[in-house]
N, C-alpha and C positions, 0 to 999 in steps of 0.2 A: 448221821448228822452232817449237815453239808458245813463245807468251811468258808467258804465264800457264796453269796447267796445275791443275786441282781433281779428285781421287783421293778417292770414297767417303766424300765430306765428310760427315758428320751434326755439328749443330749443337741443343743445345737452351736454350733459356731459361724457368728457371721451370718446369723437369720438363716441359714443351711439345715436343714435337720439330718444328722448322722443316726442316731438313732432313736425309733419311735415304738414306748411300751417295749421293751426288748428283753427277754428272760433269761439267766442262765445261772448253775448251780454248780459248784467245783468242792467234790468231793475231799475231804485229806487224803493227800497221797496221790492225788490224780494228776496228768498231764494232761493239759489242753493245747492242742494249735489252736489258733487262731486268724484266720485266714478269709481274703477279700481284697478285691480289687484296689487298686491306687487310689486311696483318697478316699477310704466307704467309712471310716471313721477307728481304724484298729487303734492307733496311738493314741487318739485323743479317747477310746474306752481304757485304756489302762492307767491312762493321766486322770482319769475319774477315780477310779479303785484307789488310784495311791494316794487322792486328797489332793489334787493340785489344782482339780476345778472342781467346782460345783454343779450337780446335774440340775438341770429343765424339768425333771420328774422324774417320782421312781423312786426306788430305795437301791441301796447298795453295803449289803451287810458283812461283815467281819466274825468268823467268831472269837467272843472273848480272849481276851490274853494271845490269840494268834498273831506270831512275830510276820510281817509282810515286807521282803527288799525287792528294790527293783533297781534298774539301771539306768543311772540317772544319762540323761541324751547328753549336758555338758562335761566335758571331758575334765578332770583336776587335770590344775596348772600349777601346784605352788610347789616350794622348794623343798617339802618332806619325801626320805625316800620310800620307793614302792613297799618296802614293807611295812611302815609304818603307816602310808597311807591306807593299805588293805586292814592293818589293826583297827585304824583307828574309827573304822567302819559300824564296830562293836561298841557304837556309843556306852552301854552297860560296863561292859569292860572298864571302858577309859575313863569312866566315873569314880568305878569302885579304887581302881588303882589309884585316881587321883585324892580318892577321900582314903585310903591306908596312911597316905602320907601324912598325913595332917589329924588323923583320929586320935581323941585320948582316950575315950570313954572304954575301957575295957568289953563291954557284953558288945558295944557296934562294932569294934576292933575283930573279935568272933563270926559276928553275922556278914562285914565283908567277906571273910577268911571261908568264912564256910559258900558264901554264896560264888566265890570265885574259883571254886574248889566245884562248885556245882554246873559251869557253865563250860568249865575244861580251859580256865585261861591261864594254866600253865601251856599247855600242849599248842596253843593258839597262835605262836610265829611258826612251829613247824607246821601246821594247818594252813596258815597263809603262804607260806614258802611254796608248798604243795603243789597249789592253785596257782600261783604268778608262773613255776615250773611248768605247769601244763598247756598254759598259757604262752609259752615260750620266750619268758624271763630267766635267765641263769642265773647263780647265784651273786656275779660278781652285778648286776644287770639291778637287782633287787634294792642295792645298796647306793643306786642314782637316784639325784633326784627328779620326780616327775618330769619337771620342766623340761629335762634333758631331751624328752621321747616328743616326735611327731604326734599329733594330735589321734591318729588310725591306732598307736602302739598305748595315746592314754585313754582311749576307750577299752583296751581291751583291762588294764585297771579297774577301771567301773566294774566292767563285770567280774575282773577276779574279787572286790570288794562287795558280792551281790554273791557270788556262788563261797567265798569265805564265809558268811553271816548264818548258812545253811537255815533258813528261816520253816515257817510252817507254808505260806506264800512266796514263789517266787514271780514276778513278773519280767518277761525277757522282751524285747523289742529288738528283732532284726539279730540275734546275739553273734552269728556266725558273718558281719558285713565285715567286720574289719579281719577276722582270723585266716591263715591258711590252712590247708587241708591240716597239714597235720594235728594242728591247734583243733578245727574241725572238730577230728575223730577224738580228742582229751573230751571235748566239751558232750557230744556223745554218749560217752565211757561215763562220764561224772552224770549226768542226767540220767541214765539210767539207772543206776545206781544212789540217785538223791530220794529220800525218803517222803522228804516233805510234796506237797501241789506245785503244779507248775502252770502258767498261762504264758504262749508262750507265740509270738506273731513272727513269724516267718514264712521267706518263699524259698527256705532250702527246703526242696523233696525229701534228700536226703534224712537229714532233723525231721522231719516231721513223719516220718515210714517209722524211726527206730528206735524214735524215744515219746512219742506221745500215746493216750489212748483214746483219747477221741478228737476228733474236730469241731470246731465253734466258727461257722462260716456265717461273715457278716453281709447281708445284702438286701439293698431297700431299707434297710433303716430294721431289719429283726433278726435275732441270732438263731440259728436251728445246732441241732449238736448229734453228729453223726458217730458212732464207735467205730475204733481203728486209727490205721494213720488214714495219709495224705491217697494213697492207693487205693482203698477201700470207700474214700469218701467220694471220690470223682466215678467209682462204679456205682454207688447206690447215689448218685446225684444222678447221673446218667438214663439209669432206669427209671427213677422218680420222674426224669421230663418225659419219658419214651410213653410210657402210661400216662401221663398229663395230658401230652397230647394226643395220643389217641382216643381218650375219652372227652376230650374237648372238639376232634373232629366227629365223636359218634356226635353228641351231644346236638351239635350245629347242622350235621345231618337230618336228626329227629325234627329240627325245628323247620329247617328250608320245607322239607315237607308237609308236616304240620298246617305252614304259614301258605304253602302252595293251595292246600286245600281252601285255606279260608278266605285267601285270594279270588280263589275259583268258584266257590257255593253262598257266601255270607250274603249276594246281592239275591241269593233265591228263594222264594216262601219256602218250600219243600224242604230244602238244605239249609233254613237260616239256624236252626237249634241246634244241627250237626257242627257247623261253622260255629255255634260260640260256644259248644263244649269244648273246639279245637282251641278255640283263643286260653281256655280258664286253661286247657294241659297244657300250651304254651307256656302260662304262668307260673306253673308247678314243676317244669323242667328248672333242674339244679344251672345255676349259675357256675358254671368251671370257667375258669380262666385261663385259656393259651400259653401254654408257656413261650414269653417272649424275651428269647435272650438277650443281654446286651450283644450291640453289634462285634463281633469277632475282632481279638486282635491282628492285623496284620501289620508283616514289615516286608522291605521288598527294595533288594539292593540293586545297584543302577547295573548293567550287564558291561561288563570289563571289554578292552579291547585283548584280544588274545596275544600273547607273546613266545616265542621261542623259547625252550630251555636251553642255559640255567636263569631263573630270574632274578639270582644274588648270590652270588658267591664267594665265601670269608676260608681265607688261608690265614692259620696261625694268627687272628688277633688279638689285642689288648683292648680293653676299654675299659674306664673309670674316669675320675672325677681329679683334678688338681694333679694329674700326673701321676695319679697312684692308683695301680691296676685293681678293679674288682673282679674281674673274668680274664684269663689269661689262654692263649693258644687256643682260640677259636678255631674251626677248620669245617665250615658246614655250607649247605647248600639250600638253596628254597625255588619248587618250581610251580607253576600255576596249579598242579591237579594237589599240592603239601596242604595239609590238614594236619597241625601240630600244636601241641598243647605244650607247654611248659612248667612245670612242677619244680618243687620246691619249697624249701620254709620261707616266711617273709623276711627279707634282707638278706637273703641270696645273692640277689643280681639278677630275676625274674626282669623285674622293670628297666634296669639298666641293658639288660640283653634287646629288650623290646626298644626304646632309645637307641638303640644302637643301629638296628634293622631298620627306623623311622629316618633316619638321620638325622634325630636331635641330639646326637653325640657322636664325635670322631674316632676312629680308632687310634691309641696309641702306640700303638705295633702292629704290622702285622698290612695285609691287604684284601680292600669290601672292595668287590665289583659288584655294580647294580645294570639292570639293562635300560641302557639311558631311553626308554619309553617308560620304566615302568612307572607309574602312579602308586604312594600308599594313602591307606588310610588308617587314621591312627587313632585309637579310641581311648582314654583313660581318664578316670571318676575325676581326678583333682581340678581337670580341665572345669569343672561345673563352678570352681571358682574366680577362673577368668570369664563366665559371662558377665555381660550389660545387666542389671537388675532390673533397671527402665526399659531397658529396650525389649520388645517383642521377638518371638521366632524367626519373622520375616524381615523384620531388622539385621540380625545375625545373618541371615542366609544372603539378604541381598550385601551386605560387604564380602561375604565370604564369594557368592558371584554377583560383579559388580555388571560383567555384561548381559548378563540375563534376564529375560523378560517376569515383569509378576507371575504369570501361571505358571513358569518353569520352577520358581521360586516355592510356590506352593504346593506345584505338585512333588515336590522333593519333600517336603517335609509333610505330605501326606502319604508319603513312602511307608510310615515310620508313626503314623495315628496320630500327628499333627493338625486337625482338622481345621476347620477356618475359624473358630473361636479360641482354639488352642493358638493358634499360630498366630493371630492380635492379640494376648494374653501377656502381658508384664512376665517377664522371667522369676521376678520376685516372687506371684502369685502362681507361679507351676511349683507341680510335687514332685520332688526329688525322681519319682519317675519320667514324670515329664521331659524334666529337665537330659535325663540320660538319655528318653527319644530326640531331643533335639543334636545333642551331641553325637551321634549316631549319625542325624541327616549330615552334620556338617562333617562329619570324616570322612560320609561315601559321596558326597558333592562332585568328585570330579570322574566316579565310574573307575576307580583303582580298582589291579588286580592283585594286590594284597593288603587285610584287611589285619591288623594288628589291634586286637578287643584286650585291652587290660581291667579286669573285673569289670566289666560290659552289665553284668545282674544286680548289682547291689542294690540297686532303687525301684526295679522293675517288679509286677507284682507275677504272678505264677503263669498269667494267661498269656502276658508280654512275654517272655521266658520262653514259652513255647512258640509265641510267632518269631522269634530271635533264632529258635534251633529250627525253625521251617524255611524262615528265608538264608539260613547258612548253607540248607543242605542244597538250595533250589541255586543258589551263588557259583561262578563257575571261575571266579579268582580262587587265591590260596589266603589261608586263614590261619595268622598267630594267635595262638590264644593264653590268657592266663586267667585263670578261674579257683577258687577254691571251691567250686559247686561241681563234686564229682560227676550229678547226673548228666551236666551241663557236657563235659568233659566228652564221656561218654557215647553222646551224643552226637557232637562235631569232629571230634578230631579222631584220624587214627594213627597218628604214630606221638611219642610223647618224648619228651625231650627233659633231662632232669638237670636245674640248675642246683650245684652245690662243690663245695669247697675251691671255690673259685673255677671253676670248669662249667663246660654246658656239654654234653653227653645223652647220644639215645639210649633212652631205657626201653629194655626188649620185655615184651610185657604190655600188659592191661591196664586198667585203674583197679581191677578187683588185684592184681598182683603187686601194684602198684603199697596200695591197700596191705595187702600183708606183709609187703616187704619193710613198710613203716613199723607195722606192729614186732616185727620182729629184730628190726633196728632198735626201739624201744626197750624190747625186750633185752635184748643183748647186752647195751648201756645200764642199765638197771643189777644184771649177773653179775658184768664185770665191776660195777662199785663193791659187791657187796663179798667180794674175793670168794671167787670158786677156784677148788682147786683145780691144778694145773691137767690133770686126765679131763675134768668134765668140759674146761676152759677148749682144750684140743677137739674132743668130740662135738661142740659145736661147731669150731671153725672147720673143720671137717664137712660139717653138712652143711655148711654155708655155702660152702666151695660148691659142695655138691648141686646144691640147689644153682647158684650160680652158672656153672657149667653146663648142668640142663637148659636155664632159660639162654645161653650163648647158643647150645647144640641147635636151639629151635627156632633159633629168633631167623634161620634163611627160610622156614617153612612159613614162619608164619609171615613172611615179607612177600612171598611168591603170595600168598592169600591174600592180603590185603591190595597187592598191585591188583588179582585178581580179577578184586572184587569193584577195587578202582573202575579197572578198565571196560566191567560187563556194563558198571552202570552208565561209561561214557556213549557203550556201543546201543544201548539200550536208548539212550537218547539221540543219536544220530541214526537210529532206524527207525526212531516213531515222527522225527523230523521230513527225512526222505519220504516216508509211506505215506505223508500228510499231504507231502507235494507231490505225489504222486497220484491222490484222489482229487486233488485240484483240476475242476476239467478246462480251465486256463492254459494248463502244461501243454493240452493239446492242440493247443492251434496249430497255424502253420509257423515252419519255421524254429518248431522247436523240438522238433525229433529228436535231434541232438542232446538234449538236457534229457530226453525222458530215456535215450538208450543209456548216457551218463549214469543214471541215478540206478536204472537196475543194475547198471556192472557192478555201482557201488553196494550197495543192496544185498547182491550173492555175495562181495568180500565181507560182509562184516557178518552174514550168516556164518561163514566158513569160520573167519576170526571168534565167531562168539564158541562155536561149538570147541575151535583148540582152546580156549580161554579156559571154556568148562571144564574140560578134562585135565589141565594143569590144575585147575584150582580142587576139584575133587580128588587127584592124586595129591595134593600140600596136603590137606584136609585130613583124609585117612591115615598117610605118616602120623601127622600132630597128633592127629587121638592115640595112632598107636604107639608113641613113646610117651602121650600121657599116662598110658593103659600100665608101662611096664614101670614107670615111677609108683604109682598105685601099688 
């Protein structure tokens, strides 16, 4: 029996239709993504489910008695603290407690006692404790009140007050925008482990590979529901259009012919019967329809002027706020080909390090040299609160360049899927995606060769996301990044930089080691509350070390690889550059001998260069495996 049941729902907003007849059926116990393009109507279907609008048609059914939370999009603001505000989410609860107080009636004095006895709301502040912990609330943290927290720190409240309630329905909206990875991988660990259904709209990959079981992809206005995660549904989506279309080009094959003949014979007595037997099989050819994708996303950053190494360089700094250091004894370096991630819990000093590199903060120790050409760009979500709400894209872009001609103007912000109704479009009436592609044009506006992205995804829907990791890798500036979207991670950066305990430090490693070094961090903290004794206590830190000093042993091999691999792919692109100009039969005229003998001198060095390249990086390679081999 299904627990959630949707009957020919159409929903519209704004004379819009989001969805039209649209079906889906959500098992108990099931996870659903939820997933579609910016603006196809995901939020406003789960603001339907929870009663907060009214559908256009259709039905939208509940089963009985099934408890449904969701996470309410405004953040609490009042002065009760977080654990109380997480209790007080068990309306039930705070009822019965409030009617013990006041009960005379002996046999209803029983039926609280017994009913509060049945819902576990003894156990129910350590339950909530749990949750806000995972959430990365400490205990001293728990005991503030709301108010105290940035509005990103009280959403993540809503949801610990949504995953507290453990209901039969959950509904999730976006749950991992405001968390960092390590909050992430809690939130994760608890989903997979949550008993009850989930419906659940994200564009982390991530979440959606390792806690869902099928997808619910909304598009055109009807929902289809694929098994699997997020992997699984972009291959049987793939093959679905592959076989579309080609049965839609046999199709239209059969017909050109068909139509050729009747062209040809229908004016003849002899041929005229032949000719309208061909019309009537014309009519009885199936109707398939082309699959006609929406137009691709792209993005596509302005091409940097090149600069000499180093492109910033920090000896021993300080940096914080009122004179009181958050990051202390900085000592690091950044040069055009740096692709670096920065990691960390949130309130580290993730964003204060990125400020610091932007220079919208000074160092208060210590010495930043920048190379007085370089240009940044600087990208971060809060920024979407200092737009214009009246003002247009083009509005924005022409302050930001004031000398600039209109076509310049737009073609910068059709960099970036800006298009010409976008880009005369009220800032008000763009969708939080939109609104990050507009902030994107305005940070790469001047063609910087360093691009500082602070959570760059949070508004972007899964297809943006991938034209975001196409025009990174195609970018030939150097790239900060700070993301809690590992895949993201993975993707763009290779080396990673961890901000914590006041320190910023490269971490030697991956995101998958990244990844267990957390879980074992965790792990560790959890042993040591719960007092082991002093032998077992030794023999982990023992293997800690151990572990430790293997990733130090390794981390020149794996540096020699990643230069590598840097460098195959620079030389890779300055030979497909030369070879280009060199099929140019331009190059030949007279006069320019000279450029064409140039080009193959250079041509034979970077054949030679690639091939030592190779052989360093296949002798890094075989080491790495072989002291992987002997840890094993």
């Amino acid at each position: 029996m299904s627990l959630l049941v949707i009957s020919d729902l159409t929903l519209r907003i704004a004379g819009r239709t989001l969805l039209d007849q649209a079906d889906l059926s959500i098992e108990p116990g099931r996870k659903v993504g939820l997933v579609g393009r910016n603006g196809a109507g995901k939020s406003t279907l789960l603001a339907a489910i929870a009663g907060d609008i009214a559908p256009d048609g259709g039905e939208i059914r509940l089963s009985a008695r099934a408890r449904m939370a969701r996470v309410k999009q405004e953040a609490p603001a009042d002065g009760a603290s977080l654990i109380e505000t997480v209790l007080a989410g068990d309306t039930e609860r705070t009822a019965l407690l409030t009617e013990a107080e006041t009960a005379t009636d002996p046999v209803r004095i029983a039926e609280i006692h017994e009913r509060l006895r049945a819902i576990g709301a003894e156990s129910a502040p350590a339950r909530a404790a749990s949750v806000l912990a995972g959430l990365g609330f400490n205990a001293e943290a728990q005991l503030r009140p709301v108010s105290d927290f940035s509005g990103g720190w009280r959403m993540r409240v809503s949801l610990a007050t949504a995953l507290f309630l453990e209901p039969d329905l959950l509904l999730l909206d976006e749950p991992t925008n405001h968390l960092d990875l390590e909050a992430t991988l809690w939130l994760e660990t608890w989903l997979i482990r949550f008993a009850g259904a989930a419906l659940i709209v994200s564009h982390d990959r991530g979440l959606l590979d390792s806690c869902v079981d099928a997808i619910a992809h909304l598009d055109k206005g009807k929902l289809t529901l694929t098994p699997g995660g997020y992997e699984n549904f972009v291959r049987i989506r793939t093959e679905h259009a592959l076989q579309q279309a080609r049965q839609a080009e046999k199709i239209a094959a059969q017909r050109a012919h068909m139509q050729s003949f009747v062209d040809r014979f229908r004016a003849k007595a002899t041929k005229a019967r032949q000719a309208q037997a061909r019309l009537k099989a014309l009519e009885k050819l199936p109707a398939i329809e082309a699959v006609v994708e929406d137009a691709p996303t792209r993005f596509a950053f302005p091409e940097p002027e090149q600069l000499p190494p180093p492109m910033l360089t920090m000896n021993r700094v300080s940096v914080g706020y009122g004179g009181k250091p958050v990051l202390s004894n900085i000592s690091l370096r950044l040069d055009m080909e740096d692709r670096i991630a920065l990691l960390g819990a949130n309130g580290n000093g993730k964003s204060t390090f990125a400020k610091l590199v932007a220079g919208r903060l000074e160092p208060l120790s210590g010495t930043l040299e920048r190379n007085p050409r370089l240009k940044i760009g600087y990208f971060a979500q809060h920024q979407a609160e200092e737009l214009v709400l009246n003002d247009t894209p083009i509005d924005h872009m022409a302050r930001a360049l004031p000398k600039a001609l209109p076509p310049v103007i737009r073609a910068q912000l059709a960099r970036f899927g800006l298009d010409a109704d976008r880009a005369e479009t009220p800032v008000r009436d763009l969708s939080g995606g939109e609104k990050a592609r507009l902030l994107l044009a305005l940070a790469t506006r001047d063609a910087p060769q360093l691009l500082i992205l602070d959570e760059p995804t949070n508004h972007l829907d899964l297809d943006a996301r991938d034209a975001l990791v196409r025009a990174l890798s195609e970018f030939e500036g150097a790239v900060l990044l700070i993301s809690h979207d590992p895949h993201l991670v993975e993707l763009v950066a290779d080396r990673l930089w961890l901000v914590a305990d006041g320190k910023v430090t490269p971490f030697e490693g991956d995101m998958a080691e990244y990844k267990s070094w957390l879980i074992e961090q965790n792990r560790s903290a959890n042993r040591s509350a719960k007092q082991q004794d002093t032998a077992s206590q030794q023999s982990r830190k023992d293997d800690r070390r151990e572990r430790a000093e293997a990733r130090k042993a390794q981390a020149p091999l794996r540096k020699i690889i990643k230069d590598a691999e840097s460098r195959l792919a620079k030389l890779a692109t300055e030979r497909a550059k030369i070879e280009a100009s060199l099929a140019d039969p331009a190059l030949y005229t007279d006069g320019k001998a000279e450029d064409v003998t140039r080009l193959n001198t250079r041509l034979a060095a970077i054949g030679k260069e690639q091939a030592e390249v190779e052989e360093r990086w296949l002798e890094a390679e075989a080491e790495l495996e072989a002291a992987n081999a002997e840890e094993d």
